[in-house]
C-alpha positions as CSV (number, residue, x, y, z in Angstrom):
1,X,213.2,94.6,64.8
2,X,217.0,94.4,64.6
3,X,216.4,92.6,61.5
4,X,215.2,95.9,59.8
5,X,218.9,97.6,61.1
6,X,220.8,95.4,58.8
7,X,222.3,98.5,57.1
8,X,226.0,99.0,58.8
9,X,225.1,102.9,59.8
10,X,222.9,101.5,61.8
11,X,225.3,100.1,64.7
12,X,227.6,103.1,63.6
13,X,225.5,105.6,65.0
14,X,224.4,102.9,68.2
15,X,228.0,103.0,68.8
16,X,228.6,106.8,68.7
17,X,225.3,107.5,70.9
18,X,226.4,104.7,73.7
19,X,230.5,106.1,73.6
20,X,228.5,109.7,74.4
21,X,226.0,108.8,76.2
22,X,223.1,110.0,74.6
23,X,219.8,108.1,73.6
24,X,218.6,108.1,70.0
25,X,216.1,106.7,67.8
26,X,215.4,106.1,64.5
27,X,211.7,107.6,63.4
28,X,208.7,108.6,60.5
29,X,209.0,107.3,57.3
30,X,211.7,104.9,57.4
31,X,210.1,102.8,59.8
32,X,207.1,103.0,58.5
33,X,208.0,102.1,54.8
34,X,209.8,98.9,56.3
35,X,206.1,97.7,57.4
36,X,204.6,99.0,53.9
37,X,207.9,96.7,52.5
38,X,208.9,100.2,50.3
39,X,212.8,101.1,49.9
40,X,213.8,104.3,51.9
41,X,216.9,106.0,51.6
42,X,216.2,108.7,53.9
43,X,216.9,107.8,57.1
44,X,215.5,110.7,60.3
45,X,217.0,110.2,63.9
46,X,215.6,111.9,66.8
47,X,218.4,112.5,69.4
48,X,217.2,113.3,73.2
49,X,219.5,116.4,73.4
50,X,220.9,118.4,70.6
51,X,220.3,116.9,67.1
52,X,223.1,119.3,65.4
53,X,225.8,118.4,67.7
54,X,225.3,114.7,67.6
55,X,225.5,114.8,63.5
56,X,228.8,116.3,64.1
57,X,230.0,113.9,65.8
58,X,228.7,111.3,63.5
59,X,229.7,113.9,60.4
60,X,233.4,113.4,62.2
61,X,233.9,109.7,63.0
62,X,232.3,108.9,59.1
63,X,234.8,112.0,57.8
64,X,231.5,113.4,55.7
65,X,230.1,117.1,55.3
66,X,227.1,117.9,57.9
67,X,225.0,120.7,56.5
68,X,223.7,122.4,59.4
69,X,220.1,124.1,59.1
70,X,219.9,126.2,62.3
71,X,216.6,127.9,62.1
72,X,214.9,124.2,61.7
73,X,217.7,122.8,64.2
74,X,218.4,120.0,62.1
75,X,221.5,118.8,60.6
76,X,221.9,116.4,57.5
77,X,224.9,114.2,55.9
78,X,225.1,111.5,53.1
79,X,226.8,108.3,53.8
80,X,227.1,105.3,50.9
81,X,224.0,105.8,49.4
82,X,221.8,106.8,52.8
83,X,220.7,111.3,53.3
84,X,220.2,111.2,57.3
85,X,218.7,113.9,59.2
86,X,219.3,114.3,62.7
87,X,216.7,116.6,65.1
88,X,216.7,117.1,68.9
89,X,213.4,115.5,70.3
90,X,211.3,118.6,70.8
91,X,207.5,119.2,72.0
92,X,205.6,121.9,70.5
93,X,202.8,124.0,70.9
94,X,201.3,126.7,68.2
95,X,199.6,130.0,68.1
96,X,196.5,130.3,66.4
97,X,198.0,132.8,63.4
98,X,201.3,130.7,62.6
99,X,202.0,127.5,61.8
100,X,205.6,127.9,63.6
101,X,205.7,126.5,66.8
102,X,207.4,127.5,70.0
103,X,209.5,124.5,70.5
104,X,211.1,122.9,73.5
105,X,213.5,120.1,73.8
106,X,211.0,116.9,74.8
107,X,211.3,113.1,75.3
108,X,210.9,110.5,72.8
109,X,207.2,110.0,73.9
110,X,206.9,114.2,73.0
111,X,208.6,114.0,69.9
112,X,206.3,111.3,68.7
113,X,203.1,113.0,70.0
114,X,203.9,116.2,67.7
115,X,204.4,113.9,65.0
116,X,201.1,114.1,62.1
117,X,199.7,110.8,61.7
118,X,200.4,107.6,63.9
119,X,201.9,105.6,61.0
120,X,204.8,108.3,60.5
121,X,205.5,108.4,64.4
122,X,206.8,105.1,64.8
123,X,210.4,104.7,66.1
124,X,212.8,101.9,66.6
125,X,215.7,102.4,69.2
126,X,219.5,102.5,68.5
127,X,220.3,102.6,72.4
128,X,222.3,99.4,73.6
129,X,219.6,98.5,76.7
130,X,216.7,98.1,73.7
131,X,218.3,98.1,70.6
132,X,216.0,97.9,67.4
133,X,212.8,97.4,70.1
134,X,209.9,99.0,68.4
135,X,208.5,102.2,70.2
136,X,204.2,102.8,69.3
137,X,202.5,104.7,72.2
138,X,199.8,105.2,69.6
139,X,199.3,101.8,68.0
140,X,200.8,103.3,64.3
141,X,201.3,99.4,63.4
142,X,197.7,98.8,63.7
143,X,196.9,101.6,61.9
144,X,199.3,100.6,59.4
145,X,197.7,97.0,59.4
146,X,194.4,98.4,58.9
147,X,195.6,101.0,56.5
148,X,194.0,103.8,58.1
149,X,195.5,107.3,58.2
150,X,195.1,108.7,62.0
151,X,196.7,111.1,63.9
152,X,198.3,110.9,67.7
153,X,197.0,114.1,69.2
154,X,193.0,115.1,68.7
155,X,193.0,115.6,65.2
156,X,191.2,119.0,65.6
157,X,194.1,120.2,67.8
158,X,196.7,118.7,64.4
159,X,194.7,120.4,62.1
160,X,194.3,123.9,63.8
161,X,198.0,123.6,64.9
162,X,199.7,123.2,61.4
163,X,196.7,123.0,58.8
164,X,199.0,121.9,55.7
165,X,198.5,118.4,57.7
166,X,195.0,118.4,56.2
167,X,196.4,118.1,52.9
168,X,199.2,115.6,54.0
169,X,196.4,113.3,55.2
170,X,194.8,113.2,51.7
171,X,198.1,113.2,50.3
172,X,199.2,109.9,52.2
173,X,195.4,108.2,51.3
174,X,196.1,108.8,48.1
175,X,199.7,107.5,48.0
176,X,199.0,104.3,50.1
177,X,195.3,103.6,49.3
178,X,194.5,103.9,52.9
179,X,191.4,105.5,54.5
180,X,191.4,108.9,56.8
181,X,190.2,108.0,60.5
182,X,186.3,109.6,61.1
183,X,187.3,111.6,63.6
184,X,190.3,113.0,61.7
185,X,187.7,113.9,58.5
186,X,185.0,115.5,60.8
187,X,188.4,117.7,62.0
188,X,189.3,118.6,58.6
189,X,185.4,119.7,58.0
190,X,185.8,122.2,60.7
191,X,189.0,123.2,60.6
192,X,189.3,123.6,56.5
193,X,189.2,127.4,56.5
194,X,192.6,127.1,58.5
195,X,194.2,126.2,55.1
196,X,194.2,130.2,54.3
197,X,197.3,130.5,56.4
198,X,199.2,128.1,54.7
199,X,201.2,129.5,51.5
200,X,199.9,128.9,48.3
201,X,203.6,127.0,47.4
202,X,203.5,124.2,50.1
203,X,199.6,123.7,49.4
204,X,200.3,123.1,45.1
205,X,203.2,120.8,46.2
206,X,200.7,118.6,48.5
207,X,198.3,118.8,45.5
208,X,200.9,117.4,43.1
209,X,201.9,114.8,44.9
210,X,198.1,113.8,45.0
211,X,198.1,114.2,41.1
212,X,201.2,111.8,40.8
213,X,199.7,109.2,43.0
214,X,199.0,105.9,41.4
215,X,194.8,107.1,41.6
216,X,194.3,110.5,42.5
217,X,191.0,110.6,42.5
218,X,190.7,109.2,45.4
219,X,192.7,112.1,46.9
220,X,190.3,114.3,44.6
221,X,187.4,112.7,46.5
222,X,188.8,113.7,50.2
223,X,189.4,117.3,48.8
224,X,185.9,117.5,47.7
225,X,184.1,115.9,50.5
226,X,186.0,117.7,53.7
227,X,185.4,121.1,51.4
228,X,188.8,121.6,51.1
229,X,188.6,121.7,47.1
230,X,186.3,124.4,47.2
231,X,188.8,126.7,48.9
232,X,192.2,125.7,47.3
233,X,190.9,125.0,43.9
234,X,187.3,127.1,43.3
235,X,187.6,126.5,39.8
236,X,187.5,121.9,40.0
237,X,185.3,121.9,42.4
238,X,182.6,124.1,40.4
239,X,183.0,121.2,38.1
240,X,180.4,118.8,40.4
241,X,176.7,118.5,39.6
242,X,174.2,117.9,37.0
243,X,171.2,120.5,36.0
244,X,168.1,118.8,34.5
245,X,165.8,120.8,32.8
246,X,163.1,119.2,31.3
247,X,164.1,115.6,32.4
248,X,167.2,116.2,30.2
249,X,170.6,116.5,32.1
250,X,174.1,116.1,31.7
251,X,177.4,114.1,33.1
252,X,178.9,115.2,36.5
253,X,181.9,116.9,34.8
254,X,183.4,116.5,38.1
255,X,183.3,113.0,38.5
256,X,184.2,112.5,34.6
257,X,187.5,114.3,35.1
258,X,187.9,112.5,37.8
259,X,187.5,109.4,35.6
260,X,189.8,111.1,32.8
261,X,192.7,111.8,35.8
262,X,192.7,108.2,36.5
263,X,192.5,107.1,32.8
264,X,195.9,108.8,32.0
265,X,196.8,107.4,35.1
266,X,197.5,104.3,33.9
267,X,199.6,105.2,30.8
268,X,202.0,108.4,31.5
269,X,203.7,109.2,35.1
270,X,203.7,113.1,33.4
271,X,202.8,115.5,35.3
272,X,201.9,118.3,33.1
273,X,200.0,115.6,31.1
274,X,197.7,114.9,34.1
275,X,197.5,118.5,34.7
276,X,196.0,118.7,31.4
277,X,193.3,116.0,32.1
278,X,192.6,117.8,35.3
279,X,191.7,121.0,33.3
280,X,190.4,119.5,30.0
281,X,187.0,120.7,30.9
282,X,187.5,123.3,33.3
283,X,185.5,126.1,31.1
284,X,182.1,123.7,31.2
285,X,180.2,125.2,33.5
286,X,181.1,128.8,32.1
287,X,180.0,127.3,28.7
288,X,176.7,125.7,29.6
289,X,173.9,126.1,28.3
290,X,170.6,124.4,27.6
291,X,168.9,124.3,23.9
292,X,165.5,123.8,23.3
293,X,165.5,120.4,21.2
294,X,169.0,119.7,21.5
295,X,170.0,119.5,25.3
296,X,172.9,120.4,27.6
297,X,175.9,122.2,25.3
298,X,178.8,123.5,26.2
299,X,180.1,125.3,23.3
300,X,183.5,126.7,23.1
301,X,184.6,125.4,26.3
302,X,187.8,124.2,25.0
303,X,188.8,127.5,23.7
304,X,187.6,129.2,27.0
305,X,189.4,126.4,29.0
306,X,192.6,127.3,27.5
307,X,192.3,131.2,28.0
308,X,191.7,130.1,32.0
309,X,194.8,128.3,32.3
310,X,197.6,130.8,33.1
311,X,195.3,132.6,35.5
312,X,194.6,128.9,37.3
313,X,198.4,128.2,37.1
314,X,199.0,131.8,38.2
315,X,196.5,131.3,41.0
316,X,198.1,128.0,42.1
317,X,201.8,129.4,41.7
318,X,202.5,126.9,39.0
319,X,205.0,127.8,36.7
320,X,204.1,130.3,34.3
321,X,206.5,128.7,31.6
322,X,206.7,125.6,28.6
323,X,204.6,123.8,31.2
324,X,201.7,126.1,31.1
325,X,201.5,126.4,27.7
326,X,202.0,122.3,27.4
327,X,198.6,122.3,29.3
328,X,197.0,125.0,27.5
329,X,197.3,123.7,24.6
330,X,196.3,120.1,25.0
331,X,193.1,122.1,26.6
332,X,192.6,123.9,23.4
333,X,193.1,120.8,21.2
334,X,191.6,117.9,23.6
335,X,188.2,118.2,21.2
336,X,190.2,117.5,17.8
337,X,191.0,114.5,17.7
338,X,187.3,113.0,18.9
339,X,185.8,115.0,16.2
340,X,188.3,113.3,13.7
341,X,187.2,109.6,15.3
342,X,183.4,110.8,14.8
343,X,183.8,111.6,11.2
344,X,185.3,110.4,8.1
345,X,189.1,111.6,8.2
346,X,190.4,114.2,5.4
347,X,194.1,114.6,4.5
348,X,193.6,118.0,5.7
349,X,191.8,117.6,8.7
350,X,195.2,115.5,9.8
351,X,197.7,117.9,8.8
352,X,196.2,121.0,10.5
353,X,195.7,118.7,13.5
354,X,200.0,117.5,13.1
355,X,200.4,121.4,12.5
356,X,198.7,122.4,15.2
357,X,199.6,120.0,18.1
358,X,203.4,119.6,16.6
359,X,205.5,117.5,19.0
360,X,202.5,117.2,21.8
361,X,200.4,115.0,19.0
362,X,201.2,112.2,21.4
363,X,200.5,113.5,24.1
364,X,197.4,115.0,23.0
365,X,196.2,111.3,21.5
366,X,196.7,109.7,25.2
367,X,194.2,112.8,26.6
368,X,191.8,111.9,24.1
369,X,192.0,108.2,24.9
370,X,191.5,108.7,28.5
371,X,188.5,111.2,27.6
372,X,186.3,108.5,26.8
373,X,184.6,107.6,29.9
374,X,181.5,105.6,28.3
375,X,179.9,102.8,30.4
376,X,178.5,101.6,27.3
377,X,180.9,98.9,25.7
378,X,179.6,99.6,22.2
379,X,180.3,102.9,22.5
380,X,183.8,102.6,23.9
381,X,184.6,99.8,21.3
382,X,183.6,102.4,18.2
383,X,185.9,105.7,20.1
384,X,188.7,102.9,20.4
385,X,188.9,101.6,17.0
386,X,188.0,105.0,14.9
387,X,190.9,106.5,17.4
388,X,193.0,103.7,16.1
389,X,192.1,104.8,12.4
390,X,193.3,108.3,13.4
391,X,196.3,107.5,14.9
392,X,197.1,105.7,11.8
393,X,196.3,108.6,9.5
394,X,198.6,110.2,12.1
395,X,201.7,108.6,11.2
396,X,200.7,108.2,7.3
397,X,199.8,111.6,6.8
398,X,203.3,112.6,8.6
399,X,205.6,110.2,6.9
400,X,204.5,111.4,3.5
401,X,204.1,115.1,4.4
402,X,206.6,115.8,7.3
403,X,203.9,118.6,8.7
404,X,204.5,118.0,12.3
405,X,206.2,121.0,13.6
406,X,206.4,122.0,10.0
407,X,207.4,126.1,8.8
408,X,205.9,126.6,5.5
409,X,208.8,126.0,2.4
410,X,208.5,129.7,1.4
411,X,209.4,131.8,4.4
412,X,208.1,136.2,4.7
413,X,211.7,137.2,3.5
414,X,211.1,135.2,0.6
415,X,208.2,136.7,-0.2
416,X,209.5,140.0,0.8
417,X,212.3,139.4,-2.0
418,X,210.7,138.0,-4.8
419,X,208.3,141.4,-4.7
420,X,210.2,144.0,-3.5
421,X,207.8,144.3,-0.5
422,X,208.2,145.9,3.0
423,X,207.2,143.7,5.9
424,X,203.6,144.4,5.9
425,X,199.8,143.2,4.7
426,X,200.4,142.1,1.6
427,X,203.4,139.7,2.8
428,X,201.1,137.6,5.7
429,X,198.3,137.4,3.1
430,X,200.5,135.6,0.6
431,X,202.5,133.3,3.1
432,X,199.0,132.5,5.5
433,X,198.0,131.6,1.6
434,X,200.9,129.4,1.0
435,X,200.3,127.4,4.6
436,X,196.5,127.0,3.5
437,X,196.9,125.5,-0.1
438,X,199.7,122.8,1.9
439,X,197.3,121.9,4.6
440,X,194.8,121.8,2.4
441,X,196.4,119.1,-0.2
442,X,196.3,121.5,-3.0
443,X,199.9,121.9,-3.8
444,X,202.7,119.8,-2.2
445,X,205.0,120.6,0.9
446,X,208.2,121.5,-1.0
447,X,209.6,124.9,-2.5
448,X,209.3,124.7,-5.9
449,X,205.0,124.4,-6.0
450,X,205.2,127.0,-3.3
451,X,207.4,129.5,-4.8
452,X,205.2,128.8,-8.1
453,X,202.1,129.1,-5.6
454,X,203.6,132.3,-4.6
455,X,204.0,133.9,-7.9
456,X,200.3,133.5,-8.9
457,X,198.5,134.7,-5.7
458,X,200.9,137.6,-5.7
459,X,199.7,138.3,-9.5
460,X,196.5,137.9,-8.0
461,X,196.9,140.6,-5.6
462,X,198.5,143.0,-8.3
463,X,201.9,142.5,-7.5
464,X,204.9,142.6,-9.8
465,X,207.9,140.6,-9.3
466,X,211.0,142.4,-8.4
467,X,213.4,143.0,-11.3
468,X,210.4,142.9,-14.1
């Protein structure tokens, strides 16, 4: 293994731990992303003794800051382009309320055992008897070989002891690809109701790193299946089934957004924009209904979609800012743009779309793309091509009539001006008038038809031009 210490800190630290005397080790995800062949610039050393003391003396000898966190007993420093954290070894045990444990200094052998999953306790020593000898009591490299996410201790004793480790298993399944151990899935099947004590903050932070995985469905899968979803995220899970009445039934919208998660997957690393495709459909099952003649609808559930997404993000402690309404609005538009690839595309069926979706229009185009889930090749051809068509009108449409985050030419005061008017009634009607006849094509985006445009409706309405 010494060929994995190449790094000079490395000997650096052997050197300060043999001068004092103390064992250390180096241990979790370092050493295991050496095996998964991943760069790591975080380096964690468990010291037998006292973690905070020994980054001091490091901290000293390298002439580098320590930050000291007291109530975790850790202490970190950077050095050339390495964060370390140093930790006492420690064993724990919990209460059944808390996920703090009562924590005792330990051996290495301890220290690993509390670790969560076998691949993240692996350690490799820095003391001059072994140095860079691979330490696996619980055969993590096997695990790793077999990509399989288990945990030391009985995984219903992990679970119950610190229940956010139920989502870090999916978490790291979902990041890797690897599979969760049988024993450790039956645990989080019992233990899943555990997850109430665990703040809604560190649970949305496990969830979005599952979102920015390279597939998170397959983390979506594990949420669903251990009933996990259903508690954290009511409002998804609701999503899975299919009703048939009268031998007529629909997709599983669950499995679809699914498909759509993955879809976007492959084009954006956006986090907001995968949000979006997680909650494209959310309103469906409030929106359901079943027509005589017709079959399955779901009308409205765009609009309704959008209305549930600050009480989701809300819910979830997402931010309640620009984010949000990114999402919310891609909700309320996702439906636009496949209408426009279903039907012949107007002038003005473009603008109001550039009006509405303004500088998300890409965005919104790449939701719509990964929205068509089809297994029928024809089908998916004709979505792809007439999409193609729209995106063209897109940029045509926009190049000639600049209405992407456009403000109509005339603005209120204007209006307010040219007829002596207070802010009131008679001022929205004329400029909401104004923005029609552009986005309709009927007069051109510029000031001089619109002020003309202007004049006449206000005529219209009885008005008299100041200074007449």
């Amino acid at each position: 293994m010494e060929k994995h210490l190449q790094h000079s800190v490395f000997k650096i630290l052997a050197d300060i731990a043999h001068a004092n005397n103390i064992e250390i080790y180096v241990i979790g995800g370092y050493v295991r992303d050496i095996f998964l062949k991943r760069p790591s610039k975080d380096i964690d050393v468990v010291v037998l003794g006292n973690g905070i003391a020994f980054a001091e003396l490091v901290g000293e000898q390298l002439r580098t800051k320590v930050s000291v966190f007291k109530n975790f007993g850790t202490a970190m420093l950077r050095y050339q382009d390495l964060e370390i954290e140093f930790v006492g070894a420690r064993k724990e045990s919990y209460r059944a309320n808390s996920r703090k444990p009562i924590v005792e200094d330990g051996t290495i052998r301890d220290d690993q055992l509390r670790r969560d999953f076998t691949i993240n306790a692996l350690a490799i020593s820095l003391n001059a008897e072994n140095y860079g000898a691979m330490v696996d009591p619980f055969n993590g490299l096997e695990d790793l070989k077999h990509q399989l996410i288990r945990t030391p201790l009985n995984p219903s004793v992990t679970f119950s002891d610190d229940p956010l480790r139920m989502m870090r298993a999916i978490r790291f399944a979902a990041q890797l690809d690897f599979s969760i151990d049988t024993n450790a899935m039956k645990a989080i099947d019992t233990q899943k109701e555990r997850i109430g004590i665990v703040s809604k903050e560190r649970i949305t932070d496990e969830l979005n790193k599952i979102i920015l995985s390279p597939k998170p469905s397959i983390g979506f899968r594990y949420l669903f299946d251990t009933g996990l979803l259903k508690l954290i995220f009511p409002q998804m899970a609701a999503l899975h089934g299919v009703d048939i009445v009268h031998g007529k039934g629909h997709k599983d919208n669950f499995y679809h957004t699914l498909q759509v998660l993955d879809n976007i997957c492959k084009v954006t690393d956006d986090l907001w924009l995968r949000w979006a495709a997680i909650l494209h459909d959310i309103a469906k099952p409030a929106t359901k209904r079943f027509e005589e003649g017709h079959g399955w609808t779901f009308h409205g559930h765009e609009d309704k979609g959008a209305r549930m997404v600050p009480g989701i993000f809300a819910q979830l402690k997402l931010p309640l800012n620009e984010k949000m309404k990114f999402v919310q609005k891609l909700v309320q538009l996702h439906l636009r743009p496949i209408v426009l690839a279903q039907e012949v595309v107007t002038d003005s069926a473009v603008r109001r779309l550039l009006f509405d979706a303004g500088e998300d229009i890409e965005s919104l185009m790449l939701l719509c793309n990964a929205d068509v889930t089809t297994k029928n090749e024809y089908k998916i051809r004709k979505y792809r091509n007439n999409f193609e068509l729209v995106k063209q009108k897109l940029k045509d449409v926009e190049e000639r009539d600049k209405i992407r985050n456009w403000q109509p030419p005339v603005t209120g005061d204007d209006i307010m001006k040219a007829f002596g008017l207070p802010a009131g009634k008679e001022v929205g009607i004329i400029k909401n008038a104004i923005r029609e006849a552009i986005l309709e094509g009927e007069i051109a985006n510029n000031y001089e038809e619109a002020q003309a445009f202007m004049l006449n409706k206000g005529k219209e309405l009885g008005l008299v031009p100041a200074g007449l």
